[in-house]
PyMOL commands that place a pseudoatom at each C-alpha (Angstrom):
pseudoatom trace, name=CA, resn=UNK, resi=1, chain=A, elem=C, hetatm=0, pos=[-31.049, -44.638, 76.202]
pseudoatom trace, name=CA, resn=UNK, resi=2, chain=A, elem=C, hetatm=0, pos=[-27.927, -43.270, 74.598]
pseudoatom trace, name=CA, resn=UNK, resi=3, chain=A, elem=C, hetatm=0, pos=[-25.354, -46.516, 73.704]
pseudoatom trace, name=CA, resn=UNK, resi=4, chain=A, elem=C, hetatm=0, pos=[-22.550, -46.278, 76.710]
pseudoatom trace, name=CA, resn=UNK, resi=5, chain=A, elem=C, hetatm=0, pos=[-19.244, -47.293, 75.889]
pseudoatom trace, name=CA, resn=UNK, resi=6, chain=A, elem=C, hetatm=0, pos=[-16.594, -48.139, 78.378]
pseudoatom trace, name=CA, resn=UNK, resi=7, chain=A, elem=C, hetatm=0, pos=[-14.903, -44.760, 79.596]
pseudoatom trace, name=CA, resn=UNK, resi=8, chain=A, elem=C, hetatm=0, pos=[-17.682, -42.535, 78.328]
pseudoatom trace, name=CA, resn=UNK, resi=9, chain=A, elem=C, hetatm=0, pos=[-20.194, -42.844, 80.959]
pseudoatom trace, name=CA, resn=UNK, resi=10, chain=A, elem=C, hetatm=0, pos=[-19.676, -39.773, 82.618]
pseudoatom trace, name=CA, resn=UNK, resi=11, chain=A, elem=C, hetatm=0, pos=[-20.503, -38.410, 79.416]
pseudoatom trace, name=CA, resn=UNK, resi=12, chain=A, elem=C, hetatm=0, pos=[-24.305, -39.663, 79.179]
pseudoatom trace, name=CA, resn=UNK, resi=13, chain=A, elem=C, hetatm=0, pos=[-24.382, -39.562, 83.176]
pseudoatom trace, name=CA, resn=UNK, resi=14, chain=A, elem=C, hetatm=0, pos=[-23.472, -37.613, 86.282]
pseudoatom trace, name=CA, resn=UNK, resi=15, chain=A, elem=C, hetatm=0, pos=[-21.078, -39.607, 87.905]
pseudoatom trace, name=CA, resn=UNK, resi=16, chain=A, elem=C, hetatm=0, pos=[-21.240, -39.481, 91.887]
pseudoatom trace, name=CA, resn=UNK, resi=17, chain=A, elem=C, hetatm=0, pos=[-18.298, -38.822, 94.589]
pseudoatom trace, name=CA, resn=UNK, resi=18, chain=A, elem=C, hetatm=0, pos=[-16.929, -42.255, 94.667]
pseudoatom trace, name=CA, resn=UNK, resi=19, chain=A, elem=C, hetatm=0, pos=[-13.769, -41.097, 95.925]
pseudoatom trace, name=CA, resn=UNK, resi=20, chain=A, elem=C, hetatm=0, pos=[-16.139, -39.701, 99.023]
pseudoatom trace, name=CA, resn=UNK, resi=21, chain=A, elem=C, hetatm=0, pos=[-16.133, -42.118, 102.058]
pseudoatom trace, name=CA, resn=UNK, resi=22, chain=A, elem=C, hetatm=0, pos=[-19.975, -41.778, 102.289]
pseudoatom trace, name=CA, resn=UNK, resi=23, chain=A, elem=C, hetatm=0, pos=[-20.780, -42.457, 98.814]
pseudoatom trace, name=CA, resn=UNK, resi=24, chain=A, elem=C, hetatm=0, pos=[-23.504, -44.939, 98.033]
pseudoatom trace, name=CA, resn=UNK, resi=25, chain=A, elem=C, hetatm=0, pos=[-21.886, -46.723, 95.218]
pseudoatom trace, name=CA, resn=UNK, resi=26, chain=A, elem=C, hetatm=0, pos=[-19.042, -47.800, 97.123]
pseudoatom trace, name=CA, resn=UNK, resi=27, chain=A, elem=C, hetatm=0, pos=[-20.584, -50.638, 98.667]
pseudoatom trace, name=CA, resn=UNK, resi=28, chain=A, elem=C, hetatm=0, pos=[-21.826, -51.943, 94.957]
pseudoatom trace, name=CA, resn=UNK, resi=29, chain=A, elem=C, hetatm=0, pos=[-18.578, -51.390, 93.198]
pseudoatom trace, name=CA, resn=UNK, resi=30, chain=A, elem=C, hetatm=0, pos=[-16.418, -53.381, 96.311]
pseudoatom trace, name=CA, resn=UNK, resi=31, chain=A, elem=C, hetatm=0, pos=[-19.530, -56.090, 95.504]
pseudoatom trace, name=CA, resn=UNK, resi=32, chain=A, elem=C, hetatm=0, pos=[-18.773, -56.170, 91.692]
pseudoatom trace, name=CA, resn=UNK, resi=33, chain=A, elem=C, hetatm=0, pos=[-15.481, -55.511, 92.058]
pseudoatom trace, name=CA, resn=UNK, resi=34, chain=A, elem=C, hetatm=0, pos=[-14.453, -58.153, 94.630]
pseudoatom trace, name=CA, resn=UNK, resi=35, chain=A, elem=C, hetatm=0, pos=[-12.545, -61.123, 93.708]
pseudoatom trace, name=CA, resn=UNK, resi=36, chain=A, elem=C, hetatm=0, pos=[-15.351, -63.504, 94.350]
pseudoatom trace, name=CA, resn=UNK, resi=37, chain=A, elem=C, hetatm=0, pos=[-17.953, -60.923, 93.087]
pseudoatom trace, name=CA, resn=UNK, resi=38, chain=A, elem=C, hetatm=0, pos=[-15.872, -60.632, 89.641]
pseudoatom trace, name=CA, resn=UNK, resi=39, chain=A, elem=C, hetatm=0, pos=[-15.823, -64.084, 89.396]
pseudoatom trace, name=CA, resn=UNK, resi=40, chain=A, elem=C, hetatm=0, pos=[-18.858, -64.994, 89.826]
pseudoatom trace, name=CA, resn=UNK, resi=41, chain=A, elem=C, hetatm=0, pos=[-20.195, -62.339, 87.234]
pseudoatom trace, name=CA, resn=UNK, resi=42, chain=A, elem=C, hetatm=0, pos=[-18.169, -64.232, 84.514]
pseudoatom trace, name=CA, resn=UNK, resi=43, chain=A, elem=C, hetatm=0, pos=[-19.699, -67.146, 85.165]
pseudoatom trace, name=CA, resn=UNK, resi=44, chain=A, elem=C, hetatm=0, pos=[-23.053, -66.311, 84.962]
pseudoatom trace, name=CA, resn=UNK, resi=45, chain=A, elem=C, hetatm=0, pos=[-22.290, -64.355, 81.288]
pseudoatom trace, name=CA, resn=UNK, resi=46, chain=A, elem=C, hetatm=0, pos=[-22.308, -68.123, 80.434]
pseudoatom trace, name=CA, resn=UNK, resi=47, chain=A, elem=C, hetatm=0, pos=[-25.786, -69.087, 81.394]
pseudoatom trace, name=CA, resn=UNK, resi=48, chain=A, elem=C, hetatm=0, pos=[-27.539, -69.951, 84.424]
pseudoatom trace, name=CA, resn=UNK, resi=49, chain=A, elem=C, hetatm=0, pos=[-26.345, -72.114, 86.786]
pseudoatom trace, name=CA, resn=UNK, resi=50, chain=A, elem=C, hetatm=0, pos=[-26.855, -74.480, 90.336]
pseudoatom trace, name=CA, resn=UNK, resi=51, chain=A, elem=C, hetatm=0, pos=[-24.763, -73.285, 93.457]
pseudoatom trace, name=CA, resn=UNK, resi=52, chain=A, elem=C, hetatm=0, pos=[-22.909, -76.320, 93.120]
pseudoatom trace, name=CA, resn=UNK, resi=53, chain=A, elem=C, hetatm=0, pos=[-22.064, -75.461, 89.407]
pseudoatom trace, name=CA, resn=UNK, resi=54, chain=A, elem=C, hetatm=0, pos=[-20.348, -72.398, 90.183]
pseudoatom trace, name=CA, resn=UNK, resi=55, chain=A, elem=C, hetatm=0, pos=[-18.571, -73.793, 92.918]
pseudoatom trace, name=CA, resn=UNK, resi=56, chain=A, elem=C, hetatm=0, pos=[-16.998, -75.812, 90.487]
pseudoatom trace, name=CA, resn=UNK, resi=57, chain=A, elem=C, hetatm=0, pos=[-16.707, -73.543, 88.272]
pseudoatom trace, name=CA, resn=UNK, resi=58, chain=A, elem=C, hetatm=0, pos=[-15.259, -70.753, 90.580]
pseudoatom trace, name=CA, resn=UNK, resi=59, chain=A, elem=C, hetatm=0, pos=[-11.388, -72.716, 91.630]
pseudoatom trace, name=CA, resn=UNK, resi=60, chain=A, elem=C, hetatm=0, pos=[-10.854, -71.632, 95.786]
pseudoatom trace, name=CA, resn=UNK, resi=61, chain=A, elem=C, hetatm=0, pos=[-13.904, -70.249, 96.539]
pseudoatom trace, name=CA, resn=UNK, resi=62, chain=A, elem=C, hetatm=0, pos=[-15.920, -71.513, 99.856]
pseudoatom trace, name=CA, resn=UNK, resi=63, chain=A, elem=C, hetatm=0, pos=[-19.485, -72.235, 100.260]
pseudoatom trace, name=CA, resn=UNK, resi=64, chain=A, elem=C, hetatm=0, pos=[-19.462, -69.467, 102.912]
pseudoatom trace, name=CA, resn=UNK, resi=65, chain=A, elem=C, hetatm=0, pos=[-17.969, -66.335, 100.816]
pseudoatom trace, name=CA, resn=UNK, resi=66, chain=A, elem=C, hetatm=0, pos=[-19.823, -68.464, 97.659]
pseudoatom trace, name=CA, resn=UNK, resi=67, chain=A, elem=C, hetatm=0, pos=[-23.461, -67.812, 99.386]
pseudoatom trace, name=CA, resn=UNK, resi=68, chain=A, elem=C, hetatm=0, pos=[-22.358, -64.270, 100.736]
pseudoatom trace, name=CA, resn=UNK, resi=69, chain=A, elem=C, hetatm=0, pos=[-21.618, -62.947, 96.832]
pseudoatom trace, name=CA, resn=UNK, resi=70, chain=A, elem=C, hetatm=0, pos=[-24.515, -64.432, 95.439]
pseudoatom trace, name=CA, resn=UNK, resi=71, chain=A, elem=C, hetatm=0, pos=[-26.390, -62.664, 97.989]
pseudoatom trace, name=CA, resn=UNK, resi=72, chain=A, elem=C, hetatm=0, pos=[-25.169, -59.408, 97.814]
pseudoatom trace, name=CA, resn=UNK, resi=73, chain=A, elem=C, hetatm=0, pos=[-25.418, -59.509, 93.797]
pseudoatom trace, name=CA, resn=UNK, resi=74, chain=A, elem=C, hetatm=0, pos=[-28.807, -60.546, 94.392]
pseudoatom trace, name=CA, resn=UNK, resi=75, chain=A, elem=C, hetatm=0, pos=[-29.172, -57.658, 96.654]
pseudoatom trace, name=CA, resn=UNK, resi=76, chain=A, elem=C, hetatm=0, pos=[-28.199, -55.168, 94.284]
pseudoatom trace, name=CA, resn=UNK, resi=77, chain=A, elem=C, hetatm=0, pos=[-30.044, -56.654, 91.464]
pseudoatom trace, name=CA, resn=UNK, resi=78, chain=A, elem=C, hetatm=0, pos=[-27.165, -58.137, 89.411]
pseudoatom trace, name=CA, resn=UNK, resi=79, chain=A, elem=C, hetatm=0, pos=[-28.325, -61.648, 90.007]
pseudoatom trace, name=CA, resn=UNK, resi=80, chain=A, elem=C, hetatm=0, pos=[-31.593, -63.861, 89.926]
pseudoatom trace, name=CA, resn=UNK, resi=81, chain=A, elem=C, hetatm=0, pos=[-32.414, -66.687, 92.343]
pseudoatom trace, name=CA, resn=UNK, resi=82, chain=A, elem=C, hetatm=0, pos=[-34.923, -68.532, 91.564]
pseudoatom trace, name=CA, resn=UNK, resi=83, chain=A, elem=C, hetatm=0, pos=[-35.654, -71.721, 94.100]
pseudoatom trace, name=CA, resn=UNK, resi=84, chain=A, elem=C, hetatm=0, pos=[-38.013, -74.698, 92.418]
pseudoatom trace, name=CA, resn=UNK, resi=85, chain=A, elem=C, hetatm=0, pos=[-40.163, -76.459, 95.678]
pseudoatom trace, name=CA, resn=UNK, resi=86, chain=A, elem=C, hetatm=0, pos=[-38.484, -79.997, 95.030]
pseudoatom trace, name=CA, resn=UNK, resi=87, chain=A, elem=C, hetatm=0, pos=[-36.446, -82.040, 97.077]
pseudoatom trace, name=CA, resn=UNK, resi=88, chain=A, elem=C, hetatm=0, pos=[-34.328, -81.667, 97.469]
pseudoatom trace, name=CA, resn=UNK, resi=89, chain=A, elem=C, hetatm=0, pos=[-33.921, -78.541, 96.723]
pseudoatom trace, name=CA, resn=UNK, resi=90, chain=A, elem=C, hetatm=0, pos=[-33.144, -76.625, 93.561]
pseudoatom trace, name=CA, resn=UNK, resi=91, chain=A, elem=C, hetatm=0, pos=[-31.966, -73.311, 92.992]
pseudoatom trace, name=CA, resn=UNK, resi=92, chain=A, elem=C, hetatm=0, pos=[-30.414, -71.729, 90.102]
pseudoatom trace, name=CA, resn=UNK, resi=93, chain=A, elem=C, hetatm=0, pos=[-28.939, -68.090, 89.411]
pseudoatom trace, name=CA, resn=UNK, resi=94, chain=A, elem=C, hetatm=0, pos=[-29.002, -66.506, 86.535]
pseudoatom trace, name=CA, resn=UNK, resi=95, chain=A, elem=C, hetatm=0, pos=[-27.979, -62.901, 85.442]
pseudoatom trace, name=CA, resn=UNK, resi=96, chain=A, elem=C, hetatm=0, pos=[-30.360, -60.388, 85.511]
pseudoatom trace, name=CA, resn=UNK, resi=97, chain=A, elem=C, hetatm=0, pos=[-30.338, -57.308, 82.533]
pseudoatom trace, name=CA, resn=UNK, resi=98, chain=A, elem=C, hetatm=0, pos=[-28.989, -54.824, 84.800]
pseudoatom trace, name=CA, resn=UNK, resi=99, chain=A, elem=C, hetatm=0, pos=[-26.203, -58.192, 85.988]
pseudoatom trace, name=CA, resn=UNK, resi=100, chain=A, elem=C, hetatm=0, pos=[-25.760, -58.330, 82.120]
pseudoatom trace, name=CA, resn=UNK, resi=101, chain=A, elem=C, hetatm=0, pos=[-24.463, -55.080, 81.831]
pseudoatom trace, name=CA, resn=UNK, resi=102, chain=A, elem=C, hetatm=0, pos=[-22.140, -54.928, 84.660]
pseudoatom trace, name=CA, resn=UNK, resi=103, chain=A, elem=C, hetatm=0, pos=[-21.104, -58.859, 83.603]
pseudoatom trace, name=CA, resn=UNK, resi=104, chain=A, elem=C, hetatm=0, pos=[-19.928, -57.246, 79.959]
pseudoatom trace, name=CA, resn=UNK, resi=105, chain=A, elem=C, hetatm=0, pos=[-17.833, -54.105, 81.880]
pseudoatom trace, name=CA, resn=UNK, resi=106, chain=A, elem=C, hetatm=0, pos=[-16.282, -56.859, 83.868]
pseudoatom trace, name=CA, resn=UNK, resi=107, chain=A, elem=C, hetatm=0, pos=[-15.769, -59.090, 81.137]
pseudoatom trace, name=CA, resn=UNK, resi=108, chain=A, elem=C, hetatm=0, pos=[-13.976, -56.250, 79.698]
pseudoatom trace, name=CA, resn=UNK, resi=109, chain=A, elem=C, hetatm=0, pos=[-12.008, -55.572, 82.356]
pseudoatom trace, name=CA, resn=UNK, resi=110, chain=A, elem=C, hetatm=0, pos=[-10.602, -59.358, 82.688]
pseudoatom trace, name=CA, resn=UNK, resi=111, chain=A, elem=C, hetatm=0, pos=[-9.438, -59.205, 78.738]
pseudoatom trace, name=CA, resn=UNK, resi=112, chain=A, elem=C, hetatm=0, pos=[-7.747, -56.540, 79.433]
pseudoatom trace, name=CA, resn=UNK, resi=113, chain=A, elem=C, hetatm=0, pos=[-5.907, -57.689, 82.264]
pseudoatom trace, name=CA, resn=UNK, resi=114, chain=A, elem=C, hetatm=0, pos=[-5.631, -61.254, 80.413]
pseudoatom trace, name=CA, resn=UNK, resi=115, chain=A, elem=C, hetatm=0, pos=[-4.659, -59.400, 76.705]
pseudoatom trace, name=CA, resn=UNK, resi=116, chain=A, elem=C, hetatm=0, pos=[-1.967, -56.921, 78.992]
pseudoatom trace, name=CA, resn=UNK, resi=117, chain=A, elem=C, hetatm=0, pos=[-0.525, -59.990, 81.224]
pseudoatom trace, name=CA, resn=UNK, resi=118, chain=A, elem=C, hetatm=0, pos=[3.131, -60.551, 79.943]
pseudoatom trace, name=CA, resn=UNK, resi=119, chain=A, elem=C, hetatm=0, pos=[3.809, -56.963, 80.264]
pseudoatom trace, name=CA, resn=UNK, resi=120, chain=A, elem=C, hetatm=0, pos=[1.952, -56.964, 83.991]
pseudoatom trace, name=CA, resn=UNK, resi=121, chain=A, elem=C, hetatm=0, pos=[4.061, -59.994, 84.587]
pseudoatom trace, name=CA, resn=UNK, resi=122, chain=A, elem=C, hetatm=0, pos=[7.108, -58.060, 83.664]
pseudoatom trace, name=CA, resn=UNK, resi=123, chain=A, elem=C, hetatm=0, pos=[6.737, -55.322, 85.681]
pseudoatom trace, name=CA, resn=UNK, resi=124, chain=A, elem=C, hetatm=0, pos=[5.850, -57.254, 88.513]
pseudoatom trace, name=CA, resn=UNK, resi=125, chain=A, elem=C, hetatm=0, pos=[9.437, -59.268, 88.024]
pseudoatom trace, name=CA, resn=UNK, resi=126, chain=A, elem=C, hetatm=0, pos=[11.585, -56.106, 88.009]
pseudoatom trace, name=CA, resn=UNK, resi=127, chain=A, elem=C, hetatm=0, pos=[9.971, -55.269, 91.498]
pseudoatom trace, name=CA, resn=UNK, resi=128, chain=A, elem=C, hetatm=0, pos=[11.911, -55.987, 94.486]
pseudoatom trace, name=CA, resn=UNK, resi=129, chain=A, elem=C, hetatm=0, pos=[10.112, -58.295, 96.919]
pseudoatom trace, name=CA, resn=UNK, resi=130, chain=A, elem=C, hetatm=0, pos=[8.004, -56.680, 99.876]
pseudoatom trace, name=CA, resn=UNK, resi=131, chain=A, elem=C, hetatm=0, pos=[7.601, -58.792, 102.594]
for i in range(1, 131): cmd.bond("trace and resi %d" % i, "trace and resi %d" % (i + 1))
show_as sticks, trace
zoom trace
């Protein structure tokens, strides 16, 4: 398959209606896209680890919304869950190839945002409070 870059997908593939209410890749972009979902992605581009790891890891999030994101990246095949029969019990997560490649659009995405801060910062100042 033809190397994507960032921006040029439509280019190497038809792009869906995602701006259409029914549209099937809604659900998986507000899963990659949440703030827990994003999160998590970035951790895993660092290696596999334990739920308790990335709880750690991951500052504010709970167990519950912790459990729900791994599940639904699991669900959509961005994750891998593997459970070992000890006790007590032992499960790790790990990215899968098709979790690699949405980890490195995301990991994109949050240098930008980190390498563009000041200036977001800025504008944010000169904006009158909205209650």
């Amino acid at each position: 398959m033809a190397e994507i870059e960032t921006g040029k997908l439509a280019g190497v593939m038809r792009r869906g209606d995602v701006l259409a209410a029914q549209c099937p890749s809604r659900k998986i972009l507000m899963h990659v896209t949440s703030q827990w979902g994003i999160l998590v992605l970035m951790a895993l581009m660092e290696g596999t680890h334990r739920f308790s790891e990335l709880r750690r890891k991951i500052g504010g999030v709970s167990e519950k919304m912790l459990a729900q994101t791994l599940q639904q990246l699991e669900q959509d095949g961005f994750i891998l869950r593997v459970s070992y029969p000890v006790v007590p019990p032992h499960v790790e997560y790990s990215l899968t190839p098709l979790g690699d490649g949405i980890g490195r659009h995301v990991e994109a995405l949050t240098d930008w945002i980190e390498h563009n801060l000041p200036t977001i910062v800025e504008a944010q100042a000169k904006q009158p409070a909205r209650q």
